[in-house]
Each structure stands twice: as structure tokens, then as C-alpha cells.
PAFI-654842 format. One record per residue (C-alpha): x, y, z. Coordinates in nm, 4 decimals. Layout:
<rs>
R          X          Y          Z
R          X          Y          Z
...
</rs>
This chain:
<rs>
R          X          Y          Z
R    -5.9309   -12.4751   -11.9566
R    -5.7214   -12.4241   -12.2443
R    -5.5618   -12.6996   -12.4482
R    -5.2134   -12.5055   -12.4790
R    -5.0257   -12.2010   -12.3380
R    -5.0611   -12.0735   -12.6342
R    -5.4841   -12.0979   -12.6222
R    -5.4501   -11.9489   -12.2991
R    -5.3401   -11.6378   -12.4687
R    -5.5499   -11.6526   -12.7248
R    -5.8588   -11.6640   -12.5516
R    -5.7394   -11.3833   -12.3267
R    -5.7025   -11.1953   -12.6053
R    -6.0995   -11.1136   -12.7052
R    -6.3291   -10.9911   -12.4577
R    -6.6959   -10.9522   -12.4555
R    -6.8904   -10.5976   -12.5305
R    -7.2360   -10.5528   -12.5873
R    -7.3342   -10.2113   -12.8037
R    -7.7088   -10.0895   -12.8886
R    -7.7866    -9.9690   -13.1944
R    -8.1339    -9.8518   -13.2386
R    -8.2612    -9.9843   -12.9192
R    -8.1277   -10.3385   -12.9878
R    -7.8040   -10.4547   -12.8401
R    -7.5240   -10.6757   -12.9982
R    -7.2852   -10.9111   -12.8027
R    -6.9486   -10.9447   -12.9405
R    -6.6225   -11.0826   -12.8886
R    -6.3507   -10.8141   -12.9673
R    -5.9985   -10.7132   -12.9154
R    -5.9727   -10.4763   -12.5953
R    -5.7551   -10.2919   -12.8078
R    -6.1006   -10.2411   -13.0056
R    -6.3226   -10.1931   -12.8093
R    -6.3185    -9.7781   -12.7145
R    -6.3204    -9.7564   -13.1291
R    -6.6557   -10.0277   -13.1373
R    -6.8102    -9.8101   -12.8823
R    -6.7631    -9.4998   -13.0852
R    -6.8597    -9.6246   -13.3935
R    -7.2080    -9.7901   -13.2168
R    -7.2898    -9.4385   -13.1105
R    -7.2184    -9.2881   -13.3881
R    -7.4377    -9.5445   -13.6186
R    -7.7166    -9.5094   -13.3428
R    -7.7273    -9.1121   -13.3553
R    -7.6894    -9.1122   -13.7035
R    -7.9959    -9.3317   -13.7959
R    -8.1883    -9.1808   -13.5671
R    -8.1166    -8.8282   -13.7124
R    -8.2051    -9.0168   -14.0733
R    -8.5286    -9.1151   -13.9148
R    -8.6018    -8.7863   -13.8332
R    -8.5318    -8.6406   -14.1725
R    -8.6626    -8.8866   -14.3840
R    -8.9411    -9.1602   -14.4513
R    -8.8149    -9.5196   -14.3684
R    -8.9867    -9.8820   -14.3570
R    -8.7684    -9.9508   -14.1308
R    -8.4539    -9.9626   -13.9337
R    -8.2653   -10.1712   -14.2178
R    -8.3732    -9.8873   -14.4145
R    -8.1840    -9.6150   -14.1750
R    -7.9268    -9.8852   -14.1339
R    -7.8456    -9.8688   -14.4965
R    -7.8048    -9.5211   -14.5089
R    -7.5560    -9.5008   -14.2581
R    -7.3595    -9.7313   -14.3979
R    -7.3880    -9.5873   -14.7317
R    -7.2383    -9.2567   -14.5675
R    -6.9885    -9.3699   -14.3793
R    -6.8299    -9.6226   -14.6657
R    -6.8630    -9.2841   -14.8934
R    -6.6857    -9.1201   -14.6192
R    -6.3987    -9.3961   -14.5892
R    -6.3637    -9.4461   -14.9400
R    -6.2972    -9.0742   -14.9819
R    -6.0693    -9.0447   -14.7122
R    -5.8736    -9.3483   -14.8870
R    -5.8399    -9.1753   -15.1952
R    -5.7119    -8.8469   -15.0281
R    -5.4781    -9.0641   -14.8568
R    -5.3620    -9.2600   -15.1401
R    -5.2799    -8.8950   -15.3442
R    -5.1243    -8.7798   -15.0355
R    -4.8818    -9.0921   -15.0173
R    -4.8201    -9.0784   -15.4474
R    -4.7254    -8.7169   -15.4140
R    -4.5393    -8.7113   -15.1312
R    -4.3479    -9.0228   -15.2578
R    -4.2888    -8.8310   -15.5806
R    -4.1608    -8.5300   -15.3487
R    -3.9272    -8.7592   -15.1523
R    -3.7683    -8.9351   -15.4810
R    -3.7173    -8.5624   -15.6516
R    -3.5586    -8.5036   -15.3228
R    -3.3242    -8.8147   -15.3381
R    -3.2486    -8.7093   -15.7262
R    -3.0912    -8.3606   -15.6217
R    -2.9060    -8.5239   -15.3142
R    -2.7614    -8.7499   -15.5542
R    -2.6578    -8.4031   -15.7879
R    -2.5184    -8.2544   -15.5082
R    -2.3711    -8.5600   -15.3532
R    -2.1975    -8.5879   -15.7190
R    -2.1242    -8.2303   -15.7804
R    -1.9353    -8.1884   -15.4539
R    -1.6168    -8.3932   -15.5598
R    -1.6232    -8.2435   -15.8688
R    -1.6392    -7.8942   -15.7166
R    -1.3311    -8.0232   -15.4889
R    -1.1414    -8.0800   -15.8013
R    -1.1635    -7.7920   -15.9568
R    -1.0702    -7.6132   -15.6414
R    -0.6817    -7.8227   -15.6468
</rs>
């Protein structure tokens, strides 16, 4: 029983989900909110290894383990670069853009003026 309301929520917050990987499963407490994404990414670790296996020679499973994760953080890390020029250059677009709104913000009383 929890200690608090605020416990209460807490604890409702984190369910349990088991995933296999490689024929062993994992029980873990997650956010629902997580949980479709923690599926996913269990498969996705689980066919991937195996297709390593298949490919390649391996001690074992930490072996095809490792390579996963070595592709996938390669993966992540390059989307986060791609990312992080997409936000610099689009945040150099949008401050050129500002500038000539300013111009033209300025050059319309001006133009006024001259019109008088």
C-alpha cells in the first residue's frame, strides 16, 4: 500500500514487460508509454544478432550482442549529427529571415515618407 497519494501514482506509473533477446528473456519495469518502443527495439536486437550469427564467426552471444550495439549507436550517433546540421542551418535560415523582416519592417515607413 503506498505511503502517499503521491506513491500511489508513482508506482502506477511503471509496469512490468518481459522481452527475449536471443532466446533469453528480461523482466523490466518500464513506462507504458515505453513499452511498444522496448518491444520494437527487443526484436529488432534479436533479429539483428541472429542475422550477425549467421554472417559471421562469434564466441558467443556477447559477441553478437556487441555488434548490434555497435550498429545501432553508429546509427544514432549519425542520425544526431544530421539532426544537429539540420537544426544549425535551419536556425541560420530563420535568423536571415528575421534580418530582412526587420529591412522591410524598416524600409516601409521610410517608403511612406517619401510617398507624402
Amino acid at each position: 500500500m503506498p505511503r502517499h497519494e503521491n506513491d500511489y501514482f508513482e508506482e502506477m506509473k511503471e509496469i512490468s514487460a518481459t522481452v527475449y533477446i536471443l532466446g533469453r528473456h528480461y523482466k523490466l519495469k518500464i513506462n507504458p508509454d515505453d513499452e511498444e518502443f522496448l518491444r520494437k527495439a527487443a526484436e529488432l536486437i534479436d533479429t539483428q544478432a541472429k542475422s550477425y550469427g549467421k554472417l559471421y564467426a562469434y564466441g558467443d552471444y556477447q559477441d553478437l550482442l556487441a555488434m548490434v550495439g555497435l550498429t545501432q549507436i553508429t546509427q544514432l550517433l549519425k542520425l544526431q549529427d544530421r539532426q544537429q546540421f539540420r537544426d544549425t542551418r535551419l536556425e541560420g535560415r530563420l535568423t536571415e529571415i528575421n534580418r530582412l523582416l526587420d529591412r522591410a519592417g524598416e524600409a516601409r515607413p521610410m517608403a511612406e515618407n517619401l510617398r507624402r
